[in-house]
C-alpha positions in Angstrom: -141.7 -128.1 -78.2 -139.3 -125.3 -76.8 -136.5 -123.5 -78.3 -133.2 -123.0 -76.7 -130.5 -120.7 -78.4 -127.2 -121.6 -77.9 -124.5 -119.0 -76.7 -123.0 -119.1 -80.6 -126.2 -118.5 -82.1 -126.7 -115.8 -79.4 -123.3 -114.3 -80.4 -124.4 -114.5 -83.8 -128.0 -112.2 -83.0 -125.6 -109.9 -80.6 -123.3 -109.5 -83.9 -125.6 -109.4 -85.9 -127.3 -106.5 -83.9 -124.2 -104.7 -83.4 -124.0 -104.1 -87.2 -127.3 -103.3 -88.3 -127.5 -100.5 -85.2 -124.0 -99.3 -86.4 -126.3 -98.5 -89.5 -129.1 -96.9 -88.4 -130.1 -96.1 -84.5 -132.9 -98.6 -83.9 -131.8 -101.3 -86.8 -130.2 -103.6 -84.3 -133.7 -104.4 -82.5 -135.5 -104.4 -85.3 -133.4 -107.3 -86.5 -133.7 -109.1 -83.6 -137.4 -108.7 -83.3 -137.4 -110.0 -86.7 -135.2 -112.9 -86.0 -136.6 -113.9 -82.8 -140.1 -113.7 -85.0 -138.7 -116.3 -87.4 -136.9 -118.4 -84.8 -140.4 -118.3 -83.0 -142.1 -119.7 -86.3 -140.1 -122.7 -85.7 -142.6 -123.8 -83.1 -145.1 -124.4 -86.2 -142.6 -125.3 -89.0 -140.2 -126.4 -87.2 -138.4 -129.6 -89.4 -140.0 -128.9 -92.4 -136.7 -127.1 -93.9 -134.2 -128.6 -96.0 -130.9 -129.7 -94.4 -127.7 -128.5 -95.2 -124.5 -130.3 -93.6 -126.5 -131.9 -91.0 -128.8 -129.3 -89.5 -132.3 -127.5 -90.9 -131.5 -124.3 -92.4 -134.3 -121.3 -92.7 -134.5 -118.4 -94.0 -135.0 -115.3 -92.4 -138.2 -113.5 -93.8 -136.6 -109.8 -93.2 -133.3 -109.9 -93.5 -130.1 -112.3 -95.4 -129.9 -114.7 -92.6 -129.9 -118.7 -92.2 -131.0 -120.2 -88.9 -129.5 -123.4 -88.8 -131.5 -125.8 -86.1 -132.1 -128.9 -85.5 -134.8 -131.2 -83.7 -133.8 -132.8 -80.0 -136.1 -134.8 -78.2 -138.5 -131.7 -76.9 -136.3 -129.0 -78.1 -135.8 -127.1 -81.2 -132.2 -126.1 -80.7 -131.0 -123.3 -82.7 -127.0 -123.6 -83.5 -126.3 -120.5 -85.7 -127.9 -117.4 -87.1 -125.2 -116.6 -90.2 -125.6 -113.8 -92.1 -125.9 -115.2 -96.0 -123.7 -112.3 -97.3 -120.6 -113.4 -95.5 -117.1 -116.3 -96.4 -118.9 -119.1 -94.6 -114.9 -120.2 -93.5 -115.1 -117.1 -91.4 -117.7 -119.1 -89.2 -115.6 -121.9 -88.3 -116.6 -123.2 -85.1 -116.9 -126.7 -83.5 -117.7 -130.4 -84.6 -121.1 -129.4 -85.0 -120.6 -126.0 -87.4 -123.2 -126.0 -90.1 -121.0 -123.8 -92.1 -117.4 -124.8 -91.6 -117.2 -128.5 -92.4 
């Protein structure tokens, strides 16, 4: 299996980033490293989360994210990295928005 993240769940890591470093200088890659560790132990667990509105959501081992993916042919394709703390209407997106509807 490979993992491809889609543009909004790479606008999610870059917003995501963007606040933790407005924080603390360094926060912002250390929450990617730490994301990209738990979207990387998707390659092992990868199916075995619980599905909410349609895609498998896990939880971020550092920090209050979800990781909403789901399972294509080869591909773990990951659709959104939401931070758990935010309105989940705020992340209305397309047909396929694990948070919006």
């Amino acid at each position: 299996m490979k993992i491809r993240i889609l543009p909004e769940a790479e606008r999610d890591l870059d917003l995501g980033a963007d606040f933790y470093e407005s924080q603390s200088p360094g926060a912002g890659a250390y929450f990617i490293r730490g994301l990209l560790d738990d979207i990387d132990g998707l390659l092992k667990h990868g199916g075995v989360h619980a599905t909410y509105r349609g895609f498998h959501r896990a939880m971020s081992h550092r920090f209050p994210f979800a990781i909403f993916y789901d399972l294509n042919g080869g591909f773990i394709d990951i659709y959104a990295v939401l931070d758990c703390r935010q309105d989940p209407q705020g992340y209305r997106r397309s047909t396929r928005d694990p948070e919006g509807g």
